[in-house]
N, C-alpha and C positions, 0 to 999 in steps of 0.2 A: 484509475489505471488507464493508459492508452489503447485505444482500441486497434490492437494489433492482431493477426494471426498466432505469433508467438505467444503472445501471452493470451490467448484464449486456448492453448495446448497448455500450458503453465498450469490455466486456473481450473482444468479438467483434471489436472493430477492430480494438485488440488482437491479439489471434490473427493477424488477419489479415497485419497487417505484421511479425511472427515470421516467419510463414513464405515472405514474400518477401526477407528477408534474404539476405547471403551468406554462408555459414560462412569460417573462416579469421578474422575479425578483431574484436579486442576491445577497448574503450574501457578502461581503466584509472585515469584520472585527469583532473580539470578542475584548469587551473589561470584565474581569470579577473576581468576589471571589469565589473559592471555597473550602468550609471547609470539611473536613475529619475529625474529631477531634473523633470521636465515634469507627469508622472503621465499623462502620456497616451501613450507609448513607450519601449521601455526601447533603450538604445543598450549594445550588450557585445561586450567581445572576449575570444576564449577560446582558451587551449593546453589542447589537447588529446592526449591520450597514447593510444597505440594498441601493443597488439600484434599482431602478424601471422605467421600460418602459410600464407603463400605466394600468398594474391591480390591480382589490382592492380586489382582494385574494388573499391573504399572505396565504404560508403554509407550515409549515416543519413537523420534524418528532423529538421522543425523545420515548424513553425510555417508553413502557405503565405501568409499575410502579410507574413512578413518579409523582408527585402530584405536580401541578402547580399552586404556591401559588399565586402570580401575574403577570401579563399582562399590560405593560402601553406604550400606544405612545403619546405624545405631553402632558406630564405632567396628564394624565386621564385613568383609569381603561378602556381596552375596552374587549370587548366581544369575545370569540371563543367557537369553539365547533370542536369535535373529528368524523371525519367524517369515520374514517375506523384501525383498526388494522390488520397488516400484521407480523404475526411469535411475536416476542418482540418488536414492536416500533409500537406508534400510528400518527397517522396521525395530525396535529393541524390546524384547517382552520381559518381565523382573514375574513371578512367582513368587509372592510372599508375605506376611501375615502385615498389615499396615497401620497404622493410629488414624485419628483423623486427620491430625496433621504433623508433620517429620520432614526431612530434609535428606535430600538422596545427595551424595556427592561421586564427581564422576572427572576421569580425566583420560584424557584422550589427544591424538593425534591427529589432523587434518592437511593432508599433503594439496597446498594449494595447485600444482602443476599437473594434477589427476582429476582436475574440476573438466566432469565432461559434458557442461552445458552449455553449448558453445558461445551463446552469447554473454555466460560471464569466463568465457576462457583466461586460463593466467595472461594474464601479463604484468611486466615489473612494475610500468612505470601507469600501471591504473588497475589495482587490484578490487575488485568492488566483489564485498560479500553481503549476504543476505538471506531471506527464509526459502528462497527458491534454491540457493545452493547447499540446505542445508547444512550451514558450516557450525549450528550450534544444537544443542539438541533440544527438540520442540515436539508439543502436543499442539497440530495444525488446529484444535479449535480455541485454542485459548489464544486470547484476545487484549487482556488489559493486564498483563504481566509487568513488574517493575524490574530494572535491574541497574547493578554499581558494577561495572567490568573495568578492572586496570590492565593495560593494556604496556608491553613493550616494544617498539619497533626500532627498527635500523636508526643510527644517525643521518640526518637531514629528510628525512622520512616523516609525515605528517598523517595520521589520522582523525575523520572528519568521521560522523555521527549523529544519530539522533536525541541530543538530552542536553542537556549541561555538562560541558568537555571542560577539563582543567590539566593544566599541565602539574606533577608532584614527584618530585626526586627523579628526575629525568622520563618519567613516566604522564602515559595518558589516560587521563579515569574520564569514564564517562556516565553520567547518573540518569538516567529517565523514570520520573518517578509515574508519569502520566502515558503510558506506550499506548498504542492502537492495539497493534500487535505487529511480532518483527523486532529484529538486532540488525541494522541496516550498516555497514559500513564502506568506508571508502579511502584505499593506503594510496600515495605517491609522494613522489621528492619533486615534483613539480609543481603544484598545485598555483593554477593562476586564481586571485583572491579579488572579489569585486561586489557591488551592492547593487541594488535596483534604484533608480534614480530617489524614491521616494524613504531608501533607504529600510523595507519594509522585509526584505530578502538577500543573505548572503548567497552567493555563487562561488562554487570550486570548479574551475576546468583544467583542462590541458590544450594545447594547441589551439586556440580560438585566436583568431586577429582583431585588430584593435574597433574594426567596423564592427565586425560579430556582437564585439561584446557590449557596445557601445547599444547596437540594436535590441539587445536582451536586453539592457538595462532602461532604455525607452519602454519598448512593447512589457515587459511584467510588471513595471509601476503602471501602464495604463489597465494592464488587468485586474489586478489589487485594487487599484482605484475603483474601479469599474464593479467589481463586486461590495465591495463596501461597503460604495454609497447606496447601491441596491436592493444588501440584503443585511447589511448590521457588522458590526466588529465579529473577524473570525473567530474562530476556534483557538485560534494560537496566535499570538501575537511575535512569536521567532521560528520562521521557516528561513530551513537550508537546504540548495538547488547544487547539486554536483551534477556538469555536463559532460559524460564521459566522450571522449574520443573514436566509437566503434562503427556508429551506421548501423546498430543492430534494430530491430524493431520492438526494441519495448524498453515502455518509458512507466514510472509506477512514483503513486503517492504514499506516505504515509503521514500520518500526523505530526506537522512541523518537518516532514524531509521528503524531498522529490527527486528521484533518481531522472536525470534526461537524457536520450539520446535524439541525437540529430538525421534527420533522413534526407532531409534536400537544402541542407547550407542554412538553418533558418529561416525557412520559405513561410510559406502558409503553412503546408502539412505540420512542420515543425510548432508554427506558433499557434495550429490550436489543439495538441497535445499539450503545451504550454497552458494552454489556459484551460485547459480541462485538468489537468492537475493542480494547477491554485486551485481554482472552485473546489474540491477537494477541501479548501482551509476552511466551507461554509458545507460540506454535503459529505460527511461523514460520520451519520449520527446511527444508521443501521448496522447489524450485527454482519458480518460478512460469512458469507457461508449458507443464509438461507435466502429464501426469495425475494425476501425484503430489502436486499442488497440494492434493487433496483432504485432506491430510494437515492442510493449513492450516486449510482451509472447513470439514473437518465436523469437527475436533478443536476449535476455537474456537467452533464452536456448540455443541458439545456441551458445552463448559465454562459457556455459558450456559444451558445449559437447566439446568444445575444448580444456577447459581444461581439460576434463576428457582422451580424445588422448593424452595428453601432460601427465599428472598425471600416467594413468594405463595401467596394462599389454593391449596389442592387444587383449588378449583374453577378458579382462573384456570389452572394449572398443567395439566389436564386439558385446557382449551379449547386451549392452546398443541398441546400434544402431540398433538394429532389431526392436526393439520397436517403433523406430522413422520409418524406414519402414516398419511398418503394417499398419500405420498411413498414411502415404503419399499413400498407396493404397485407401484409401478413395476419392471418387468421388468428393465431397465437397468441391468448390472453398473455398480458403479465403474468398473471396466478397461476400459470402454467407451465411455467419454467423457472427451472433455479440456474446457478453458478453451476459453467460444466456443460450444461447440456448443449447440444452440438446447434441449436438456435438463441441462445441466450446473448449473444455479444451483437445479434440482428435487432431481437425486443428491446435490450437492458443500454444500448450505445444507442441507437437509430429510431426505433418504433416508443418507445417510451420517452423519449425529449420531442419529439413529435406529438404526442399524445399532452405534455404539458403546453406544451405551443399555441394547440390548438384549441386546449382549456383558456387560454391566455386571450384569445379570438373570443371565443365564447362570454366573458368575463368582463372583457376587457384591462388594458394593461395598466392601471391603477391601481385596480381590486389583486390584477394576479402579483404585482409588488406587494402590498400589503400581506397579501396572502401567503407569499414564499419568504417574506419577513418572519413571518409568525411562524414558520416553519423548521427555519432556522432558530430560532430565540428560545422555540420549546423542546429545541431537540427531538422532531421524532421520527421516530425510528421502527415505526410500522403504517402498512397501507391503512386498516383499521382506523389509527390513531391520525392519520395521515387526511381519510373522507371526513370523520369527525371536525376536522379544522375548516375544510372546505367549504362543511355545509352555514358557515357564517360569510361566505364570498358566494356563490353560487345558488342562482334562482334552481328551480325543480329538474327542468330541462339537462339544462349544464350538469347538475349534478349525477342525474340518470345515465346521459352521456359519458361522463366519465367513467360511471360505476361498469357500466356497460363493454369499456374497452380494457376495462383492468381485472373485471371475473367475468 
């Protein structure tokens, strides 16, 4: 994710409704319709698949705009009630006796024009939903959910997505059988349609000029490239890049889909949120939610800083990096901060890619390729499992060093 203000408010709410969750129950599966057809609410119904290890309070979150028309498990109307709203999403608690696994179904109303956060405010002609506008109803910590949603929208009206999109009976199904976590979408009758030179990345915009696009389709094949060769074939082999039109500050990755916004015309700022969300396609292997998220934040920055030494002048390159050491002056272990806390987006975007950087000095930059290969390749996705690998690149020093600025 970009490292915005915005969305370091975003990922505190976040936080927040983690930790009011109930352990014991798990979302595994959307099966569901949803109509668009007005463009000013969406109307959907959805099965939904749950596992459970022994509570009878079910509870997720949606949208507190929307109006929940019904509620049924085992073929019968049952009862909830709305125990707390937090920013835009309400809370939904269910009381009641559960299997280990059943299927709740639920259909409800989402008035797009009462989305009040303002960076995804309505608009017609770029509707973009997602788990921050709570437009579907979700358990914030579940993470590798599948789902089949068919989908109806306006005439000349296109929707974009993360999964395998097929058009059926004038309808749009979209399958993700592999999700991070998230229902990411994105409606308009505009949609400008384009690839990355290397052909590696589809692109949806609006309003982009022919230079614009031309310069994204340079600059993200050289970062695709750029990670590659570095660190091994990603994660996904089909990423889609929608650039919405807004100026707003926050830009977010998910696996195979990158939402962007623009802040300076495509300038620098822009291009290395840009490549801080591809790296994303190589540093996405930690659980998001707990500390170890930093595995994601500061390994994805770090991949950009490298390309930004490879990309630009020393002198721009320098200006950058200072930033990353004011940050690494902070006292504040990794181990000491999760997602949310009002220093995390300092350690986890700035003092933590700095902290690989300077492992990288230490190492030198041969061993630390091979070493963030390896890292990639094994997927992992704890600090633990993370020094484990190190200690085959890193004499006694280096390695104390590191252990040192990370507990």
């Amino acid at each position: 994710m970009s490292n915005t203000l915005k969305l370091k408010n975003v990922m505190s709410i976040m936080c927040m409704l983690i930790s009011n969750l109930v352990n014991g129950q798990k979302i595994t599966h959307y099966e569901g319709s949803v109509y668009l057809d007005s463009l000013k609410i969406i109307n959907a119904s959805f099965k939904i698949k749950y596992l459970n290890t022994g509570t009878n309070d079910i509870q997720f979150y949606i949208n507190k705009n929307s109006e929940i028309r019904s509620l049924d498990y085992g073929n019968k109307a049952i009862k909830y009630e709305i125990l707390e709203v937090i920013e835009d999403l309400k809370k939904v608690s269910i009381q009641n006796g559960f299997p280990s696994k059943f299927d709740l179904y639920i259909s409800y109303s989402y008035p797009l024009d009462r989305i009040e956060n303002k960076v995804f405010a309505y608009n017609p002609n770029w509707i973009e939903l997602s788990l921050y506008t709570g437009w579907f109803p979700v358990n914030i910590e579940d993470k590798n959910y599948s789902y089949r949603l068919e989908f109806s929208v306006p005439k000349n009206y296109e929707i974009i997505g993360n999964g395998d999109i097929k058009e059926e009976s004038q309808n749009t199904i979209i399958v993700n059988n592999n999700n991070h976590f998230d229902i990411p979408l994105v409606l308009s009758n505009r949609f400008q349609r384009f690839k990355s030179y290397n052909t590696k990345i589809k692109f949806f915009s609006v309003q982009l000029s022919s230079e614009k696009i031309r310069e994204i389709k340079e600059s993200s094949s050289a970062m695709y490239n750029f990670y590659q060769s570095n660190y091994g074939n990603s994660l996904t082999e089909s990423l889609v890049i929608t650039v919405n039109p807004f100026e707003h500050d926050m830009s977010y990755a998910r696996r195979g889909f990158i939402s962007l916004s623009l802040l300076d015309g495509y300038g620098l700022i822009d291009k290395k949120v840009l490549a801080h969300e591809i790296a994303h396609l190589w540093w996405q292997n930690a659980k998001t939610g707990v500390w170890e998220d930093w595995l994601n934040e500061s390994f994805a920055e770090y991949s950009t800083l490298k390309w930004l030494e490879k990309t630009f002048s020393p002198e721009i390159f320098a200006k950058q990096l200072r930033k990353y050491e004011e940050a690494y002056k902070k006292t504040t272990k990794i181990s000491q901060t999760k997602t949310g806390d009002s220093n995390w987006h300092s350690v986890a975007y700035y003092k933590g890619p700095y902290i690989l950087y300077q492992l990288e000095k230490n190492i030198g930059e041969e061993k630390m390729l091979k070493f963030m290969r390896m890292v990639h390749e094994n997927k992992i996705s704890t600090t633990e499992k993370l020094i484990d690998v190190l200690v085959g690149f890193a004499d006694e020093r280096a390695l104390n060093q590191f252990r040192s600025e990370i507990y």
